[in-house]
N, CA, C and O atoms as a Tinker XYZ file with bonds, in Angstrom:
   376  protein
     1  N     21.547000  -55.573000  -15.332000    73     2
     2  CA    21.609000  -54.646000  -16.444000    64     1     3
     3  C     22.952000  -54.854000  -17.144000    63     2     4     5
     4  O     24.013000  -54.719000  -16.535000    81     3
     5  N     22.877000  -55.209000  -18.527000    73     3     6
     6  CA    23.632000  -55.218000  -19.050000    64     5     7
     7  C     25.043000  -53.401000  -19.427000    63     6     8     9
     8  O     24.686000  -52.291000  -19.823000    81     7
     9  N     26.160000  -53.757000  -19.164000    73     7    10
    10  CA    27.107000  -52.364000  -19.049000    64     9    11
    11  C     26.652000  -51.985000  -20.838000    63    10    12    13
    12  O     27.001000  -50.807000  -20.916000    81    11
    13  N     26.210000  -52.284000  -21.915000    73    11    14
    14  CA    25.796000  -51.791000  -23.086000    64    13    15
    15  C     24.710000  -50.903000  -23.109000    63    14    16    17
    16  O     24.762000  -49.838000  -23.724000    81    15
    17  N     23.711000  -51.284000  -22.463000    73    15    18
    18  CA    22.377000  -51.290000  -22.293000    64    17    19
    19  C     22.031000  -49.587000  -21.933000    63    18    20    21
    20  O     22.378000  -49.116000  -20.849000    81    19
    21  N     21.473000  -48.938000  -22.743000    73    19    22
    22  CA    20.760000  -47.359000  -22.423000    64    21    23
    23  C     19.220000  -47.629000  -21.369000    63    22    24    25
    24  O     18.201000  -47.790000  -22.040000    81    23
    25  N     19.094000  -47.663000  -20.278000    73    23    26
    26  CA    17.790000  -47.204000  -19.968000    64    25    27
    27  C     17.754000  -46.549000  -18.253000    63    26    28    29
    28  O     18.613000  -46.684000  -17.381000    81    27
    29  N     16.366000  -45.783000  -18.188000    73    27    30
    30  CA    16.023000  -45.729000  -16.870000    64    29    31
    31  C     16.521000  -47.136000  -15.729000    63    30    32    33
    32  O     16.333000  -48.352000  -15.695000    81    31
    33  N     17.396000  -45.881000  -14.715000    73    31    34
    34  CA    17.720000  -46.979000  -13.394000    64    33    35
    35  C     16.723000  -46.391000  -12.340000    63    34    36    37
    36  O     16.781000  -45.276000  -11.821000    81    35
    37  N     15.720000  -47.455000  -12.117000    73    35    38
    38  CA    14.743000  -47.241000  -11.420000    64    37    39
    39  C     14.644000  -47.061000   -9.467000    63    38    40    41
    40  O     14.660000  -48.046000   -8.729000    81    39
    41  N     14.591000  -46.283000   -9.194000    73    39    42
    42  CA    14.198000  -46.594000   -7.660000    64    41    43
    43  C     13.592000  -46.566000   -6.771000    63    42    44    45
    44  O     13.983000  -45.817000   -5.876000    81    43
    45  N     12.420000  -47.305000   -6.566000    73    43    46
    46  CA    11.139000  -47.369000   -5.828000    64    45    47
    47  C     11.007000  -46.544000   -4.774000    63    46    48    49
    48  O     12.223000  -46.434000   -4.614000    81    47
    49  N     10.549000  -45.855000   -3.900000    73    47    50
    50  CA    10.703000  -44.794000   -3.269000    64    49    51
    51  C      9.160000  -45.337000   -2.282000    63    50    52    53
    52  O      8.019000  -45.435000   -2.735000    81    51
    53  N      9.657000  -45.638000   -0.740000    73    51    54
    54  CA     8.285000  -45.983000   -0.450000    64    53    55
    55  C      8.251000  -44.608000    0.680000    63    54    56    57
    56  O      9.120000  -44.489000    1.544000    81    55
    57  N      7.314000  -43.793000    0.547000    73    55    58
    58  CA     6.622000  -42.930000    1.773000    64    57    59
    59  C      5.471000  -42.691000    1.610000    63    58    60    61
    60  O      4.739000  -43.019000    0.675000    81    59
    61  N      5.139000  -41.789000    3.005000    73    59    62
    62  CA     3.411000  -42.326000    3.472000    64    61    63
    63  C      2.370000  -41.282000    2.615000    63    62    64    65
    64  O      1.176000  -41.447000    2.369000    81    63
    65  N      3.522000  -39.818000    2.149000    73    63    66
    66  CA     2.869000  -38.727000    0.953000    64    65    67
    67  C      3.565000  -39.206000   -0.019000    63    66    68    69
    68  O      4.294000  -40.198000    0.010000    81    67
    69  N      3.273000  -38.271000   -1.181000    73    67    70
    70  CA     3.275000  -38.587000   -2.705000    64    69    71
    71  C      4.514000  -37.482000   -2.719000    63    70    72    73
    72  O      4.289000  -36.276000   -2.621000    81    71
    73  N      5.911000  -38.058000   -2.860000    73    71    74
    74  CA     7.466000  -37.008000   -2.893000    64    73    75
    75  C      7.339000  -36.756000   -4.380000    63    74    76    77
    76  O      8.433000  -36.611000   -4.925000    81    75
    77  N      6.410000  -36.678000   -5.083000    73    75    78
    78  CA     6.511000  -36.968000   -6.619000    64    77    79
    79  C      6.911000  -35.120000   -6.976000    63    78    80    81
    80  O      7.602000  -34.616000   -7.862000    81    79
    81  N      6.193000  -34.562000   -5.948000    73    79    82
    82  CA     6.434000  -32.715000   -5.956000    64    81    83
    83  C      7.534000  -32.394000   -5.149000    63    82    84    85
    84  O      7.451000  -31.449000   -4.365000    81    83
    85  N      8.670000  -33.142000   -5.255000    73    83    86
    86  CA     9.444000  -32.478000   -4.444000    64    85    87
    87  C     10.732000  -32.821000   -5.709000    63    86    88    89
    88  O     10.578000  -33.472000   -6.743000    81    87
    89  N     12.126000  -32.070000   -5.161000    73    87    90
    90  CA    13.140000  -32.460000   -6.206000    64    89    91
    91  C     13.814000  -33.745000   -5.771000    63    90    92    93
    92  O     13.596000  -34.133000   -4.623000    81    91
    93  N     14.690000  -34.519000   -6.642000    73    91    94
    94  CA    15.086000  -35.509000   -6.714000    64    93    95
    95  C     16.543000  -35.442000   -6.699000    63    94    96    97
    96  O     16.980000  -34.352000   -7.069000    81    95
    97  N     17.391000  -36.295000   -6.376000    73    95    98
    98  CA    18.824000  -36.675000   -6.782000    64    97    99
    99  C     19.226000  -37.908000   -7.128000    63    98   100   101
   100  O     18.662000  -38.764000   -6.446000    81    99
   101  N     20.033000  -38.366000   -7.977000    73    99   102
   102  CA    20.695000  -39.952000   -7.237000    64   101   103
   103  C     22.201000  -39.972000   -7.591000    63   102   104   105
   104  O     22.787000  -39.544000   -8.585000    81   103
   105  N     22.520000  -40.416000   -6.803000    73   103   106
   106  CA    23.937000  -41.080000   -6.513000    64   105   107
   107  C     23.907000  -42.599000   -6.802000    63   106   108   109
   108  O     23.044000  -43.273000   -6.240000    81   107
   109  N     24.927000  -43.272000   -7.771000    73   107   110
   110  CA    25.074000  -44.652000   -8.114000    64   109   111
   111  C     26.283000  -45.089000   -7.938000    63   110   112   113
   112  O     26.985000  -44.901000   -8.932000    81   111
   113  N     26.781000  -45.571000   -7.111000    73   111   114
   114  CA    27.831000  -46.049000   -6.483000    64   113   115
   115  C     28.558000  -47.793000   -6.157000    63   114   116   117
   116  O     27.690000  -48.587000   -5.794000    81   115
   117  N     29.728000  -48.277000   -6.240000    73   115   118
   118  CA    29.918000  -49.279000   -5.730000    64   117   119
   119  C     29.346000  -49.558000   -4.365000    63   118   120   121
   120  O     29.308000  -48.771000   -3.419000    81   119
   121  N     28.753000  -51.232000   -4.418000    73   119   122
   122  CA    28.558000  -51.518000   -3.245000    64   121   123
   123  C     29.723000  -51.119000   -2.139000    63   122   124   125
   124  O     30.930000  -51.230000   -2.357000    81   123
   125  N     29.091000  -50.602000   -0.823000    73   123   126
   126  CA    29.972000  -49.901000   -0.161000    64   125   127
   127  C     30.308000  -48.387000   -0.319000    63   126   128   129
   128  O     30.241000  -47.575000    0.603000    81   127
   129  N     30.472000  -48.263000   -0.885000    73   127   130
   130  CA    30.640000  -46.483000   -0.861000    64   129   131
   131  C     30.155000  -45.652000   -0.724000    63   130   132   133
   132  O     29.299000  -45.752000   -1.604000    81   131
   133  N     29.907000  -44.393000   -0.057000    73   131   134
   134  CA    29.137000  -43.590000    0.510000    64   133   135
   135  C     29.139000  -42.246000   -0.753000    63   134   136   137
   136  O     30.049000  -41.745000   -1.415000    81   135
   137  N     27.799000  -42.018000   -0.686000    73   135   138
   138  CA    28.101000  -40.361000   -2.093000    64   137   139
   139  C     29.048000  -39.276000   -1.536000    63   138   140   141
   140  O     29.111000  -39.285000   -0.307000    81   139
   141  N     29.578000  -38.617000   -1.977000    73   139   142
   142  CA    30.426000  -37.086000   -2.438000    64   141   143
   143  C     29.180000  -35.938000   -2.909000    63   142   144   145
   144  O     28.021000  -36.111000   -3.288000    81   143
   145  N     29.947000  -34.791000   -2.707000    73   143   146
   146  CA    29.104000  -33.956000   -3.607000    64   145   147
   147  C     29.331000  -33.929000   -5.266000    63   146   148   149
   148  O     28.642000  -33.660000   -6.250000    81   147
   149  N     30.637000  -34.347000   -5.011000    73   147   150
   150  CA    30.345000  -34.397000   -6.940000    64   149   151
   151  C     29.708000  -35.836000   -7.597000    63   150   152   153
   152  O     29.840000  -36.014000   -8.808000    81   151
   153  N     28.868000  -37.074000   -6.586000    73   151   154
   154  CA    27.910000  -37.996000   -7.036000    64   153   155
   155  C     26.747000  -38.257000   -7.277000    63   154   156   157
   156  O     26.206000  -39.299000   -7.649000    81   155
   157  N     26.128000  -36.643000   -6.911000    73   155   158
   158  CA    24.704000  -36.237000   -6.942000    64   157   159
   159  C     24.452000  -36.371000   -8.317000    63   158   160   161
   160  O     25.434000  -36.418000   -9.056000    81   159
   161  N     23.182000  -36.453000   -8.868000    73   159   162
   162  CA    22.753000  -36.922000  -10.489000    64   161   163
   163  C     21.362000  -35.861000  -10.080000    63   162   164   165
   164  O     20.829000  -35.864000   -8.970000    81   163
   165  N     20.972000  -35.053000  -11.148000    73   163   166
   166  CA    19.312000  -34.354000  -10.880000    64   165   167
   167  C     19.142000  -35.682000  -11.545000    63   166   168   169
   168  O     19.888000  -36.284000  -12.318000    81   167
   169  N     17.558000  -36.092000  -10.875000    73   167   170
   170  CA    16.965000  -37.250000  -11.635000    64   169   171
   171  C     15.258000  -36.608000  -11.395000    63   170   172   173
   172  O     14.829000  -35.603000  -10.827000    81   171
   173  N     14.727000  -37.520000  -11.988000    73   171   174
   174  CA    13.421000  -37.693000  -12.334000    64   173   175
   175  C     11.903000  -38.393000  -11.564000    63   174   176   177
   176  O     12.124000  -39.282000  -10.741000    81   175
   177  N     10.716000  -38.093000  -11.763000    73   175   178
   178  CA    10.657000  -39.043000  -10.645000    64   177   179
   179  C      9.658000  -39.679000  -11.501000    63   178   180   181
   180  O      8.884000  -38.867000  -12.007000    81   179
   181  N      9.419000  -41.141000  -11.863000    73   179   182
   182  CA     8.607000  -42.300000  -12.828000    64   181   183
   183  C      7.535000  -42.817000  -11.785000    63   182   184   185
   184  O      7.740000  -43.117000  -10.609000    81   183
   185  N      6.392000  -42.850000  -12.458000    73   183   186
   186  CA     5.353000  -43.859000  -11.331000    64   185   187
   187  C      4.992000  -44.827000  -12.217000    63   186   188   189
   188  O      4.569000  -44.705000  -13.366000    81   187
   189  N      5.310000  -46.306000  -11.231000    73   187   190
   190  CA     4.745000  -47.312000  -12.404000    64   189   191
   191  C      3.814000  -48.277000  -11.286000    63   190   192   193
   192  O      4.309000  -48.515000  -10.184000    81   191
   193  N      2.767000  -48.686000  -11.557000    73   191   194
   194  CA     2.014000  -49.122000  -11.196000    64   193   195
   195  C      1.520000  -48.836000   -9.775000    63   194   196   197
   196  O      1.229000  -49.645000   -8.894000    81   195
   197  N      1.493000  -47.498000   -9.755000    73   195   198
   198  CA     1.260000  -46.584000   -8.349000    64   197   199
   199  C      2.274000  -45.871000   -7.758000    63   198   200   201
   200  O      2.011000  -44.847000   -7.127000    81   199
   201  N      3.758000  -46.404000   -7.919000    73   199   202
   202  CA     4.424000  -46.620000   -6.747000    64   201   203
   203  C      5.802000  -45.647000   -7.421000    63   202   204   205
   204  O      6.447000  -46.182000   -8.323000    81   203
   205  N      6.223000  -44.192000   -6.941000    73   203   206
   206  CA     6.613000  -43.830000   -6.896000    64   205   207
   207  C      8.422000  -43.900000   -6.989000    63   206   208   209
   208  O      9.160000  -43.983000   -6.006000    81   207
   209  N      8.985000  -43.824000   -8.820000    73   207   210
   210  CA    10.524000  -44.338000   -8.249000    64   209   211
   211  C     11.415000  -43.039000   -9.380000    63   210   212   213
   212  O     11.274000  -42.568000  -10.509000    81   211
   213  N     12.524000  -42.879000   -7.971000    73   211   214
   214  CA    13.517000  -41.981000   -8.688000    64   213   215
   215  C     14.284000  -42.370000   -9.936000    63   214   216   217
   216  O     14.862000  -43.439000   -9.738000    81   215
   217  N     14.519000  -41.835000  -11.280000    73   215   218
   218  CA    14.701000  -42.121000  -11.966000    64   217   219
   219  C     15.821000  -41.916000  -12.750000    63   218   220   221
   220  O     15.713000  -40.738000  -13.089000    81   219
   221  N     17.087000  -42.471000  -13.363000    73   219   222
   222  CA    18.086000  -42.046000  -13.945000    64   221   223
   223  C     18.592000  -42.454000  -14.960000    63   222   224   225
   224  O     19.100000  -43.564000  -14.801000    81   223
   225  N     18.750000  -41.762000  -16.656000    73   223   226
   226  CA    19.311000  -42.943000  -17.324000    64   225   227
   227  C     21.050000  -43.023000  -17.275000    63   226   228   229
   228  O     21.998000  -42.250000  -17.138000    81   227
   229  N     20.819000  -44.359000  -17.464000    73   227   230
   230  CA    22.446000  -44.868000  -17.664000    64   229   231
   231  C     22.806000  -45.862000  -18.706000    63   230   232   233
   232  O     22.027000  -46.546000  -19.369000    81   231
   233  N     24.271000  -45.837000  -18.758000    73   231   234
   234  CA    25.050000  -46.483000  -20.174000    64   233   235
   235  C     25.386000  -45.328000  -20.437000    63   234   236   237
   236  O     25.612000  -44.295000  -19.807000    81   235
   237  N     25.387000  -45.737000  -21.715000    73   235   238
   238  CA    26.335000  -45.245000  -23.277000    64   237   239
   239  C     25.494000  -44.375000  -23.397000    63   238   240   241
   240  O     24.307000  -44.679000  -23.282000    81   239
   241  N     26.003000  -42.658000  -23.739000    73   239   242
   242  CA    24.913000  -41.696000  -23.651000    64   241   243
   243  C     24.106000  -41.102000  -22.597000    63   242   244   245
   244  O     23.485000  -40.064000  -22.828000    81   243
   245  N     24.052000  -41.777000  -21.246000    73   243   246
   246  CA    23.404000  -41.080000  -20.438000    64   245   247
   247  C     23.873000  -40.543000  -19.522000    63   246   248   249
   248  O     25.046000  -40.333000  -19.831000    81   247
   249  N     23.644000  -40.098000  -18.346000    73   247   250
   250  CA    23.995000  -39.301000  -17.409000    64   249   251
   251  C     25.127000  -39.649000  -16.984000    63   250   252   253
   252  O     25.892000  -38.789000  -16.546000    81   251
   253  N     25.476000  -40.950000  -17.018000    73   251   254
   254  CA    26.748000  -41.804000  -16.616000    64   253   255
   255  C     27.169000  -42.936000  -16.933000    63   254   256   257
   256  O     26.023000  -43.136000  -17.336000    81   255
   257  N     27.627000  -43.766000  -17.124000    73   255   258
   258  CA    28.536000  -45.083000  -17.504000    64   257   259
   259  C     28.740000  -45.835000  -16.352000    63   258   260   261
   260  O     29.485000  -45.332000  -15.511000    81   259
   261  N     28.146000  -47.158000  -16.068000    73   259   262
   262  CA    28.554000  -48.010000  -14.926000    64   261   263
   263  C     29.423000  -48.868000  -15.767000    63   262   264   265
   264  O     29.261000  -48.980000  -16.982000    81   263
   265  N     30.534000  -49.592000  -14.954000    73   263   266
   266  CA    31.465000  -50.513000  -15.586000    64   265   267
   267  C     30.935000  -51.839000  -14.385000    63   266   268   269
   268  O     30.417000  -51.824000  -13.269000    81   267
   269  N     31.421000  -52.957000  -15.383000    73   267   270
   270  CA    31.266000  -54.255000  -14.443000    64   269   271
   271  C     31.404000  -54.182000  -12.802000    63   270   272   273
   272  O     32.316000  -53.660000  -12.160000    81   271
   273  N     29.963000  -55.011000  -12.202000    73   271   274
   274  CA    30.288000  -55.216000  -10.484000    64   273   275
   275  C     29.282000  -54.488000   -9.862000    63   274   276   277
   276  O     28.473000  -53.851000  -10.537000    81   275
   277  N     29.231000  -54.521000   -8.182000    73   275   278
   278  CA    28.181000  -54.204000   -7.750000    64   277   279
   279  C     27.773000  -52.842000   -7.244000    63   278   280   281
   280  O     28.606000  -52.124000   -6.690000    81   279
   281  N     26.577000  -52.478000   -7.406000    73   279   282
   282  CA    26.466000  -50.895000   -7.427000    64   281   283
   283  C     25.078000  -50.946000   -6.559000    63   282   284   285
   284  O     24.237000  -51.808000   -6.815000    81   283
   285  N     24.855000  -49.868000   -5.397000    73   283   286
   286  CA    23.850000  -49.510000   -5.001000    64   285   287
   287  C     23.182000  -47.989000   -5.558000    63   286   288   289
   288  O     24.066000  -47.161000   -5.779000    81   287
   289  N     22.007000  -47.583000   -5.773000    73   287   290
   290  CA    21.538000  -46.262000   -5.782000    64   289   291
   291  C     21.445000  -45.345000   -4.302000    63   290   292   293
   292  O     20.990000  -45.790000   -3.248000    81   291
   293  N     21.839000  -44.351000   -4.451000    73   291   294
   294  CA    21.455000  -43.531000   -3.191000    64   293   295
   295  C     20.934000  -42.388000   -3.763000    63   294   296   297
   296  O     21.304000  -41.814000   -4.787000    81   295
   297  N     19.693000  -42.008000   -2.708000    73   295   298
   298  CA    18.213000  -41.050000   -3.322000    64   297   299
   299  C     18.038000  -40.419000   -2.734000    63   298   300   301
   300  O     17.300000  -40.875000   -1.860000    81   299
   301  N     18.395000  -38.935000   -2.506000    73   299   302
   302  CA    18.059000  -37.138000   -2.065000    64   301   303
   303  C     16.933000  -36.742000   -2.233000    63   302   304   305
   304  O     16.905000  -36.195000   -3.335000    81   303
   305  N     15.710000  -36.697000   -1.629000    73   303   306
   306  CA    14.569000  -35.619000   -1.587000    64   305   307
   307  C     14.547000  -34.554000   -0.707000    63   306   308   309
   308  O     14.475000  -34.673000    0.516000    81   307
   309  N     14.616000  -33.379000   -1.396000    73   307   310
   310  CA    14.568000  -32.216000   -1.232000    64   309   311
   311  C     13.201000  -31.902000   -0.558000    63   310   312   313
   312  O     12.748000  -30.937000   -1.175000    81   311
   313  N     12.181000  -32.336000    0.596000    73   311   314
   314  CA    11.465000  -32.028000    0.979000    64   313   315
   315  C     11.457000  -31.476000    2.034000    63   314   316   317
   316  O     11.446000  -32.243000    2.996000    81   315
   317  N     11.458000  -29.767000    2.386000    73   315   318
   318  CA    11.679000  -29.171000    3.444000    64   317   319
   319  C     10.434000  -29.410000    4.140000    63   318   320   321
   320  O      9.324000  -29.741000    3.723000    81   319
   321  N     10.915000  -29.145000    5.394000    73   319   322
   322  CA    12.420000  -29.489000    6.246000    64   321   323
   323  C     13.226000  -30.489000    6.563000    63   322   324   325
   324  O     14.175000  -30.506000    7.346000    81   323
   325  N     12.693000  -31.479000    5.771000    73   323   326
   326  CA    13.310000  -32.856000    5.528000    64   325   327
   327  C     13.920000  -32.692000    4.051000    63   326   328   329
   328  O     13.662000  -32.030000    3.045000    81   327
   329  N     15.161000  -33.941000    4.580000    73   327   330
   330  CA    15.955000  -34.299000    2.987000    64   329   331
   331  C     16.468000  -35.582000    3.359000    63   330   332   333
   332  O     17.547000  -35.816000    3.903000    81   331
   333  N     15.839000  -36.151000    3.109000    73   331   334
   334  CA    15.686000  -37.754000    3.343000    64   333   335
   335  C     16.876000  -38.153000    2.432000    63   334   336   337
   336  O     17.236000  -37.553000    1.419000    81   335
   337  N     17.439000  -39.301000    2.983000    73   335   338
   338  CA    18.676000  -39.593000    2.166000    64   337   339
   339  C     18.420000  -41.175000    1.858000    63   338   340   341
   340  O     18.917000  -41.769000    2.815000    81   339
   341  N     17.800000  -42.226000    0.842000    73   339   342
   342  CA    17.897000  -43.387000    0.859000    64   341   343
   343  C     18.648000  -44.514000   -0.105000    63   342   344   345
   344  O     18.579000  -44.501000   -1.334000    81   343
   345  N     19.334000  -45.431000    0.636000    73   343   346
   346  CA    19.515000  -46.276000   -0.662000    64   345   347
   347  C     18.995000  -48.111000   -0.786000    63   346   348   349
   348  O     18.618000  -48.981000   -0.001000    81   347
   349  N     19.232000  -48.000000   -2.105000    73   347   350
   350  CA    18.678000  -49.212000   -2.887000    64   349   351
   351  C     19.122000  -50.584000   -2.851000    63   350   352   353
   352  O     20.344000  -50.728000   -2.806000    81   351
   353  N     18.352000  -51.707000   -2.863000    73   351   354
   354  CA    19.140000  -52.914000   -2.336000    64   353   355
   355  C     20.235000  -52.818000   -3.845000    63   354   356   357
   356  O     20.040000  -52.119000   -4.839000    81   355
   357  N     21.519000  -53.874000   -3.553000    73   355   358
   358  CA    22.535000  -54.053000   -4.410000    64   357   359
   359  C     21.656000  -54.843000   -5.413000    63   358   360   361
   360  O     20.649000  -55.548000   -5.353000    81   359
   361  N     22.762000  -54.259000   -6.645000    73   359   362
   362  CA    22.037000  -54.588000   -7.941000    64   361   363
   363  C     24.058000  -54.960000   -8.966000    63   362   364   365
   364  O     25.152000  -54.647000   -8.498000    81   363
   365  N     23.854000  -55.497000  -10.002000    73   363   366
   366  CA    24.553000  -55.593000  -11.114000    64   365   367
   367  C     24.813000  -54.894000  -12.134000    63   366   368   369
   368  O     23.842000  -54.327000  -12.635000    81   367
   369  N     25.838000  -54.740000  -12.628000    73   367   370
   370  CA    26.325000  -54.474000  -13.926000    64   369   371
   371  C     27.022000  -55.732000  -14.349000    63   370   372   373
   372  O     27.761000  -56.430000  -13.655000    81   371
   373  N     26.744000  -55.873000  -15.333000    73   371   374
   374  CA    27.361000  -57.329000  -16.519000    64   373   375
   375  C     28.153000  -56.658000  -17.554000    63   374   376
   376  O     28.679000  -57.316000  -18.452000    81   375
């Protein structure tokens, strides 16, 4: 993803029910770094071709600004009595 670039940062979400009714978070972070409470993001949840992914926009204008280098997603579902915590293979900013 280009660091200019406005769109949904996607994150596939695999479980065995549909988390699509439950709430969402994400945290977008340098590779390596673990979330804070002030890295939580409310996000969204997108289904594209079945398959269930947490959703966030970023860039210029959106929820946040990534700068050059490597960044993982980390993903909060609020499904009591579970709150599953997952993250995303490493990805780019250019």
């Amino acid at each position: 993803m280009d660091r200019s670039s406005l769109e949904q940062l996607l994150t596939p979400i695999v479980s065995a029910d549909d988390p699509t009714g439950f709430a969402v978070r994400v945290a977008v972070l340098p590779d390596g770094d673990r979330p804070g409470a002030g890295d939580w993001h409310a996000a969204e949840w997108v289904t594209v071709d079945g398959i269930p992914h947490a959703s966030l926009l970023v860039g210029p204008g959106g929820v946040l600004q990534l700068n050059p280098g490597a960044y993982r997603t980390w993903v909060e579902v609020t499904a009591p009595p579970e709150k599953p915590v997952l993250t995303s293979s490493r990805f780019y900013i250019d």
